[in-house]
C-alpha positions as CSV (number, residue, x, y, z in Angstrom):
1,X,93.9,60.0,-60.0
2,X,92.8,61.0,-63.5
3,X,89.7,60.1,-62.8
4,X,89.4,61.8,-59.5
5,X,90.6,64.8,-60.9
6,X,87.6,64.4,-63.1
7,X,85.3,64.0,-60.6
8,X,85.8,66.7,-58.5
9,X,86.7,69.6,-60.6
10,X,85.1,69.0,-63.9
11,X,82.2,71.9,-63.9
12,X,78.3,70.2,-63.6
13,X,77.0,72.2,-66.4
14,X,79.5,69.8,-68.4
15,X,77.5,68.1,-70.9
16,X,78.5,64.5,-69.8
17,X,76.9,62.0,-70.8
18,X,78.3,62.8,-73.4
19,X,81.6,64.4,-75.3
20,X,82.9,64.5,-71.9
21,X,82.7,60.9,-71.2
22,X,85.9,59.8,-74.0
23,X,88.0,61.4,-70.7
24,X,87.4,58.4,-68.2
25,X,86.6,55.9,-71.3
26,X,90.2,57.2,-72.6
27,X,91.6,57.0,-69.1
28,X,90.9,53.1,-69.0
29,X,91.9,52.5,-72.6
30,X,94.9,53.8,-71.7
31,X,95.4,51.3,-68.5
32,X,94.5,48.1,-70.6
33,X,96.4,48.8,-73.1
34,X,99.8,49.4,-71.2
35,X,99.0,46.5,-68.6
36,X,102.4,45.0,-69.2
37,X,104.4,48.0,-68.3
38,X,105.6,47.5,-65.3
39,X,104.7,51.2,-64.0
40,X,101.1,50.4,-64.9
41,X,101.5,47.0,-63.0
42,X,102.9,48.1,-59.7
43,X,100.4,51.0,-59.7
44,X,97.2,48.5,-59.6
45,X,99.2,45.4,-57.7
46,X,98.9,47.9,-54.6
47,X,97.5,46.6,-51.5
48,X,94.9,48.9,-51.6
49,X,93.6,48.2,-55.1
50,X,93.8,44.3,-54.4
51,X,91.4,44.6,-51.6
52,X,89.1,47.1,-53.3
53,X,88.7,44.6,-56.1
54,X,87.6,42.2,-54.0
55,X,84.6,44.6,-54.3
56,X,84.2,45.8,-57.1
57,X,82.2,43.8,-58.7
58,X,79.3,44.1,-56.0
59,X,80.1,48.0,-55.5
60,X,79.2,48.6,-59.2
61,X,76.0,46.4,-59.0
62,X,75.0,47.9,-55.8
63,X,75.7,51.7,-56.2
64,X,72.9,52.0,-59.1
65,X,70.1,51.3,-56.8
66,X,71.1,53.6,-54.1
67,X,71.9,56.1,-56.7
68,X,68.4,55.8,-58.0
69,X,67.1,55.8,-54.2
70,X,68.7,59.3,-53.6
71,X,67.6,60.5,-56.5
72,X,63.9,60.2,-55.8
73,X,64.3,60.5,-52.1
74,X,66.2,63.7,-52.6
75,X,64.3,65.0,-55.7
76,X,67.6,65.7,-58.0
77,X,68.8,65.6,-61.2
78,X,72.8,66.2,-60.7
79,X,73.9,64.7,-57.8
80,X,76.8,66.8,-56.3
81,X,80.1,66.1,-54.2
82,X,78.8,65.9,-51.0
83,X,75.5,63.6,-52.3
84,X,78.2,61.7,-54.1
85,X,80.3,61.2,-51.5
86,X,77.3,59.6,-49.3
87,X,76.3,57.5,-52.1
88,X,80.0,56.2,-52.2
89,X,79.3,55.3,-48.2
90,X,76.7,53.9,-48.2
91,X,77.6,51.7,-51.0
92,X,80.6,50.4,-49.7
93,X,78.9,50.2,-46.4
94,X,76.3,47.8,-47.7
95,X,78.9,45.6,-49.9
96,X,80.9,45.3,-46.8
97,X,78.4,44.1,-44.3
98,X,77.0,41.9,-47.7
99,X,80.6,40.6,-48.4
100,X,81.1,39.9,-44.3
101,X,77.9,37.8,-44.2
102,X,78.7,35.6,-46.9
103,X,81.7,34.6,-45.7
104,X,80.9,33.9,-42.4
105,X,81.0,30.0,-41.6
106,X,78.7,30.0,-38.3
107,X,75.3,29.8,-39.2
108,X,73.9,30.5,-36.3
109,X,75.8,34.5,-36.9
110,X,74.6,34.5,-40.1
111,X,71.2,34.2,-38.6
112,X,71.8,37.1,-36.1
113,X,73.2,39.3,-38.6
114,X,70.0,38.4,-41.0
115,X,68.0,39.3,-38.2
116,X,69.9,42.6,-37.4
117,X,69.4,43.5,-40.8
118,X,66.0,42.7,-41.4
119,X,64.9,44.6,-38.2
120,X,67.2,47.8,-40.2
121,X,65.0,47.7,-43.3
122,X,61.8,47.4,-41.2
123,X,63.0,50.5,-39.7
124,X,63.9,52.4,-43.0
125,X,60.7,51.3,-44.3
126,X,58.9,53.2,-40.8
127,X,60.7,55.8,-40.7
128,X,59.5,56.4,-44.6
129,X,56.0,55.7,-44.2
130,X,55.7,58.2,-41.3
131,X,57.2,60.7,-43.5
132,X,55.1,60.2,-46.3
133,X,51.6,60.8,-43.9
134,X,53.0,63.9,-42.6
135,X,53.6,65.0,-46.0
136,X,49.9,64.7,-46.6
137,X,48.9,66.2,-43.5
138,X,51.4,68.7,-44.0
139,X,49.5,69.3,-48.1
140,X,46.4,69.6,-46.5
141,X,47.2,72.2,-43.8
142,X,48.6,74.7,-46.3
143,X,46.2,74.2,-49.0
144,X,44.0,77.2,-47.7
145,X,47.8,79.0,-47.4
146,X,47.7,79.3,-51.1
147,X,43.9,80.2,-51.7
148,X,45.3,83.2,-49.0
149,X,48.6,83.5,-51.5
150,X,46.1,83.8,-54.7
151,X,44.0,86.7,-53.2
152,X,46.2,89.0,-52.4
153,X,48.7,88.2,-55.1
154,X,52.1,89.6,-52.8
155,X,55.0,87.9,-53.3
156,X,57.7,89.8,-51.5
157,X,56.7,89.1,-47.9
158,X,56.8,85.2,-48.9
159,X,60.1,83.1,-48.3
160,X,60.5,80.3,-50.8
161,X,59.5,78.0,-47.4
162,X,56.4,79.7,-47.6
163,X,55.5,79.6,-51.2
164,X,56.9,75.9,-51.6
165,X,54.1,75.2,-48.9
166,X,51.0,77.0,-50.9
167,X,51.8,74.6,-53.7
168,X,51.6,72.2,-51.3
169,X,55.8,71.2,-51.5
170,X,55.4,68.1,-53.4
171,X,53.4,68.9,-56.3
172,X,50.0,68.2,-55.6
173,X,48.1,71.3,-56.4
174,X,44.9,72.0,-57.9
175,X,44.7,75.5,-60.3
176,X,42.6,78.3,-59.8
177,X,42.4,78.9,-63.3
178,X,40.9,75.9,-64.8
179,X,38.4,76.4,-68.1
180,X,39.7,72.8,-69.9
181,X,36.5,71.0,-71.9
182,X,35.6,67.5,-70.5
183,X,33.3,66.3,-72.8
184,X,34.1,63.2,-74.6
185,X,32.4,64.2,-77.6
186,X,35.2,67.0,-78.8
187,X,32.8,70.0,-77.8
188,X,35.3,73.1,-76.6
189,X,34.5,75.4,-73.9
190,X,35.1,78.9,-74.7
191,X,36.5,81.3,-71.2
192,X,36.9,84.6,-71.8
193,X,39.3,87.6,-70.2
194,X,40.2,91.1,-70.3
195,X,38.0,94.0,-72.1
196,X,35.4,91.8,-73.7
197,X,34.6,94.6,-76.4
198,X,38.3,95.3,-77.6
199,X,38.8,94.8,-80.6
200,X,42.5,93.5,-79.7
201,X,41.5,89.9,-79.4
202,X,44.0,87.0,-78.5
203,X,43.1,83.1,-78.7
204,X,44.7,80.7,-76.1
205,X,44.7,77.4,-77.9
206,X,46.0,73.7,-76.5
207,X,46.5,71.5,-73.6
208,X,47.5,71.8,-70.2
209,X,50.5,73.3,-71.4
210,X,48.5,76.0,-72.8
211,X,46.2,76.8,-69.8
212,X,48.9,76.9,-67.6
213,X,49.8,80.4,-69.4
214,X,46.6,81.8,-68.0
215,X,47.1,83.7,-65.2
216,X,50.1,85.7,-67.4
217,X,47.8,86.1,-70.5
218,X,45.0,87.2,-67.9
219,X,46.9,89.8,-66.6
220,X,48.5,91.1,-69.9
221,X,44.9,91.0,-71.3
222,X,43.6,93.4,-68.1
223,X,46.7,96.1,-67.5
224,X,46.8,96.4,-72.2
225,X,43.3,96.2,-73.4
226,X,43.0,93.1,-75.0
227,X,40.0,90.3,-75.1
228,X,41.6,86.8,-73.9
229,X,39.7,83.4,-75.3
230,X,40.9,80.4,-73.5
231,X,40.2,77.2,-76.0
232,X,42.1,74.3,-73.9
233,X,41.2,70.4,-73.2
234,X,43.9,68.6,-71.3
235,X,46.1,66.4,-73.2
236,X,44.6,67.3,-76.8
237,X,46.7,69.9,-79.3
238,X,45.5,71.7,-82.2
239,X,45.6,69.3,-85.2
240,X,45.5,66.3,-83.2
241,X,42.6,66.1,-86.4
242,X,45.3,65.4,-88.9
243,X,47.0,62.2,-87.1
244,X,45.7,59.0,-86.7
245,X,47.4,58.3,-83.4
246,X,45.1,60.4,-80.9
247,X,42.0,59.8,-79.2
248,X,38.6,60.2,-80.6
249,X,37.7,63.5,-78.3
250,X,40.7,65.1,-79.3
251,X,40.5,64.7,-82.8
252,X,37.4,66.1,-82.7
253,X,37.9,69.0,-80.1
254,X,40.9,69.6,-82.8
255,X,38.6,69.5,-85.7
256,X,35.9,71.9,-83.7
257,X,38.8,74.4,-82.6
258,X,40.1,74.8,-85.7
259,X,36.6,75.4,-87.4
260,X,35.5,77.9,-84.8
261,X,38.8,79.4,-85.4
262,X,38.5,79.6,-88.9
263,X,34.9,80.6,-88.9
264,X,35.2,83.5,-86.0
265,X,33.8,86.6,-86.8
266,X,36.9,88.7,-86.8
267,X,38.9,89.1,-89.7
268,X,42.2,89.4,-87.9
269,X,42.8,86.6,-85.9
270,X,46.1,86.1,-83.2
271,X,46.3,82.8,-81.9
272,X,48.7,81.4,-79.9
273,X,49.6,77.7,-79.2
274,X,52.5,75.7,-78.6
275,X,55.1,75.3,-80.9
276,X,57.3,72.7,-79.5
277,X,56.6,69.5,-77.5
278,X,59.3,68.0,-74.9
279,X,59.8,64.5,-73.4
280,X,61.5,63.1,-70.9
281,X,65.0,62.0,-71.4
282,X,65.2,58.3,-73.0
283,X,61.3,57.9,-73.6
284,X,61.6,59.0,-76.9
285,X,64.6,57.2,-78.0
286,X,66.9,60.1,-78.3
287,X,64.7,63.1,-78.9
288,X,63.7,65.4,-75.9
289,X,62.0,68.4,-77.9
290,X,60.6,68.3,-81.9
291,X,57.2,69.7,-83.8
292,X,55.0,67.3,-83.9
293,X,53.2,66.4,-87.3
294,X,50.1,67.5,-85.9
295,X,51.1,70.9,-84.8
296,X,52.6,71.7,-88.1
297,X,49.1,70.1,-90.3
298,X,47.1,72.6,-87.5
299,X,48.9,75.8,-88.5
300,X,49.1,75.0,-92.2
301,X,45.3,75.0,-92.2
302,X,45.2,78.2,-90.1
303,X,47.3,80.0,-92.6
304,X,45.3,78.4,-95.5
305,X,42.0,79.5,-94.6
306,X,39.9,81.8,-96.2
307,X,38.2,83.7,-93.8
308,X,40.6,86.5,-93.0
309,X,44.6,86.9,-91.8
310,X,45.7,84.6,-88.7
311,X,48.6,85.4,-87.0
312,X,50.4,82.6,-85.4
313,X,52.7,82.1,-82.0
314,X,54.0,79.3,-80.3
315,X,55.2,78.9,-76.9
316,X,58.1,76.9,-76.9
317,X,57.3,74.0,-74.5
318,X,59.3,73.7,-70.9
319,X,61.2,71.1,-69.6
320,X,59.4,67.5,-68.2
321,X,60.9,65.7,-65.4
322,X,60.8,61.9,-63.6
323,X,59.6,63.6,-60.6
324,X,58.7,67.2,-59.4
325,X,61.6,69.6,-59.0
326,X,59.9,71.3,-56.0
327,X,60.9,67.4,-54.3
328,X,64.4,68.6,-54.7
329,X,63.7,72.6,-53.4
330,X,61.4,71.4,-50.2
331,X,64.4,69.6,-49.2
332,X,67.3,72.3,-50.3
333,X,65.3,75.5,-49.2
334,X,68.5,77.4,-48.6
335,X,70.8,76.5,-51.2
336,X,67.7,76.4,-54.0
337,X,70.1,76.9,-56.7
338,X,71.3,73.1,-56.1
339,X,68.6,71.9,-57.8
340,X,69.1,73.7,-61.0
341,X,69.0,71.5,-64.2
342,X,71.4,70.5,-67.2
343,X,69.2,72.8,-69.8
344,X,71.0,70.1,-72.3
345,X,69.3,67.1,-70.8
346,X,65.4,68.1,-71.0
347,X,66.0,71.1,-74.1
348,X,67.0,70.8,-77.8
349,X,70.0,73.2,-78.6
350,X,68.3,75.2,-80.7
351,X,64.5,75.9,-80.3
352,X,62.7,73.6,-83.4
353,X,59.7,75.5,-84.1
354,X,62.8,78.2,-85.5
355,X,62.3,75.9,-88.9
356,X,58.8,76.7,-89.2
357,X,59.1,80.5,-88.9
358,X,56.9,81.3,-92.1
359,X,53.9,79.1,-90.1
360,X,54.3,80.2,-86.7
361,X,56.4,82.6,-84.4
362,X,57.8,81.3,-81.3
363,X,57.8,82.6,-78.3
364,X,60.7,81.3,-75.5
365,X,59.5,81.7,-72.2
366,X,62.4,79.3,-70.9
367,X,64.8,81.6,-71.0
368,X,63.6,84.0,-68.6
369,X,64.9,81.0,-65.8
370,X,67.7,79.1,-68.0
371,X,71.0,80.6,-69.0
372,X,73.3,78.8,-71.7
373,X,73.9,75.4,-69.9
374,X,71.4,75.5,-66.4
375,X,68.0,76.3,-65.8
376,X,66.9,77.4,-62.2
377,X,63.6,75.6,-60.8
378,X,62.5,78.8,-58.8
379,X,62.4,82.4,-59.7
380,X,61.8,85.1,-56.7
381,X,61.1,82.7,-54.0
382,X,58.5,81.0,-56.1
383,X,58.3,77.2,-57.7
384,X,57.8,77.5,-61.2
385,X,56.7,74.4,-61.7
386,X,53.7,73.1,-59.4
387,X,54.5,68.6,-60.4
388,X,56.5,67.3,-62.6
389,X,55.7,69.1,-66.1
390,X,53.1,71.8,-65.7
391,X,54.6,75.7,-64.2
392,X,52.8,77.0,-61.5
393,X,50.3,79.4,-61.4
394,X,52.1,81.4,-59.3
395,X,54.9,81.5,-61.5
396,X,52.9,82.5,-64.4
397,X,51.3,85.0,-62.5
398,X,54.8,86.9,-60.9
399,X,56.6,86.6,-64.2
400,X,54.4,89.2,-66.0
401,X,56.7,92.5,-65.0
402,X,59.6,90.2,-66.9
403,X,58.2,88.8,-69.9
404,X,55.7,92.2,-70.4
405,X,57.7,93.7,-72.6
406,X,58.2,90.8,-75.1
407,X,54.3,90.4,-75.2
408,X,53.8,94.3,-76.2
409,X,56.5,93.9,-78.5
410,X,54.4,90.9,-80.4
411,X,50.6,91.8,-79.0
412,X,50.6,95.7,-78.9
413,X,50.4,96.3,-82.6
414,X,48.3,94.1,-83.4
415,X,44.2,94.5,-84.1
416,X,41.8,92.6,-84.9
417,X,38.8,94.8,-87.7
């Protein structure tokens, strides 16, 4: 009963795993350890716990897979009661029908049933590959819908059905803005923004993390009369230069970044970067957000340099997932805030770069969608993230109004001689 009790009322934001789990793990201690006393012993000597034991072996190695299954069919993180509760049945469902067929004597039925249930998964397996082509017809149609979307840049005659569509629902989506270098040899591409003779000028430096702030650095650059200078190449950070772990094009885009930056004509220089970097949960043994060496090597020989004051800022990095969170909103388009996220699970406590603050200022664009324990995967009837890592350009775009003032309050004062 305990443990009902804590399955249905304990709140999700709960951090479990975690301090939370010694309640159930304390629960069972307590059973073992009083498994002589005779209330304990009548209590789990009911009929209905003899026959689920029978089971319970093959219902714990069976529910893990079908949790796993709903979790990717469904697109979720936190599974809640009414997911649960079909995870239970189907579970039990499938250990039954498993347990029947192994105890049947008749091999002739046991035949039949094989059959029965062979001609079942054949059908599962259909049913999911005819889904999965009208998905793709379904990305292709509304691909032009979000060229449309771009253009006229409206966002309050769009339902999140509509918008989840323009990014194509399941996260294949190709950016408007896209300015990355490609060349293996380290070279970096320089795209510029804004009033291209103010003397306001702000450098956009990174990876795909970076360039996905675009379309919001565009727009702040244009309405407050600043120059924008996009430096990005996909997967490569300033300072990869200063590790040995990277490849050979990023060291050197690093290494050419940093000298341009260094060497630029202005005497005042603002760049920003990122400041964190997250991973998924379990890939990096137990970390999900730190500063990487190279990030921290990159700044120190920004601030070092000779050749006129840098100011620093870091965008603290958002959140990466197994699978893209708009898999979850496609399929829970009315009750969107169902597919809101443990902030815990895929954010450190406290933002890292904060330990760094005489390098680098950090700027938090995750809180403008996460509160103290959950972070929301949509904001306005728009995705903010278009696959599994990167925010969408449409997000970046409609978030301006909301994160304007915390740019003029860091940009506006600043000028570049």
């Amino acid at each position: 009963m305990f443990w009902l009790f804590f399955a249905l009322f304990v709140p999700n934001y709960f951090p479990y795993p975690g301090i939370a789990s010694i309640l159930p793990v304390m629960t069972a201690f307590f059973f073992i350890l009083n498994l002589d006393s005779n209330l304990v012993s009548k209590f789990l000597s009911n009929n209905f716990f003899v026959s689920i034991s029978k089971y319970s072996f093959l219902i714990y190695l069976v529910h893990w897979p079908v949790l796993i299954l709903y979790r990717i069919n469904y697109g979720v993180d936190n599974i809640d009661l009414k997911g649960g509760l079909l995870i239970l049945f189907l579970t039990v469902i499938f250990c039954v029908l498993v347990k029947s067929i192994s105890e049947i004597a008749d091999l002739n039925r046991i035949k039949r049933v094989g059959q029965v249930f062979l001609v079942v998964i054949l059908l599962i397996v259909v049913v999911l590959g005819v889904n999965s082509v009208l998905r793709d017809i379904e990305r292709e149609r509304n691909d032009s819908a979000y060229q449309d979307w771009y253009i006229k840049k409206e966002t309050s005659q769009y339902s999140l059905n509509d918008t989840l569509k323009s990014i194509e629902g399941i996260g294949y989506f190709k950016p408007i803005q896209s300015c990355n270098a490609i060349d293996d040899n380290g070279d970096i591409k320089l795209c510029l923004y804004g009033n291209l003779d103010s003397d306001k000028i702000i450098y956009l430096v990174g990876s795909s993390h970076i360039t996905q702030w675009v379309p919001l650095f565009k727009k702040f650059a244009e309405e407050n009369n600043f120059k924008l200078v996009q430096i990005t190449k996909g997967g490569c950070l300033l300072g990869d230069h200063f590790v040995s772990n990277v490849s050979y094009e990023c060291s050197q885009w690093s290494k050419n970044t940093l000298d341009y930056l260094i060497n630029d004509q202005y005497a005042f220089k603002n760049v920003v970067t990122l400041s964190t970097r997250t991973y998924l949960p379990n890939i990096k043994l137990d970390i999900i957000e730190d500063v990487p060496k190279s990030y921290i090597e990159g700044w120190k020989a920004l601030k070092m340099s000779n050749f006129g004051s840098i100011k620093i800022f870091g965008i603290r990095d958002n959140p990466r997932f197994p699978t893209s969170p708009n898999l979850c909103l496609i399929r829970n388009v009315k009750d969107p805030d169902s597919c809101s996220f443990n902030k815990n699970h895929y954010l450190a406590t406290f933002d890292p770069a904060l330990k760094y603050s005489e390098l680098v200022s950090s700027l938090d664009f995750n809180k403008f969608y996460c509160d103290k324990f959950n972070c929301k995967v949509y904001f306005n009837n728009i995705p903010i993230y278009r696959d599994d890592d990167h925010i969408s350009d449409l997000y970046s775009f409609a978030i301006y109004e909301n994160m304007k003032d915390l740019l003029l309050e860091n940009f506006n004062n600043l000028k570049n001689k």
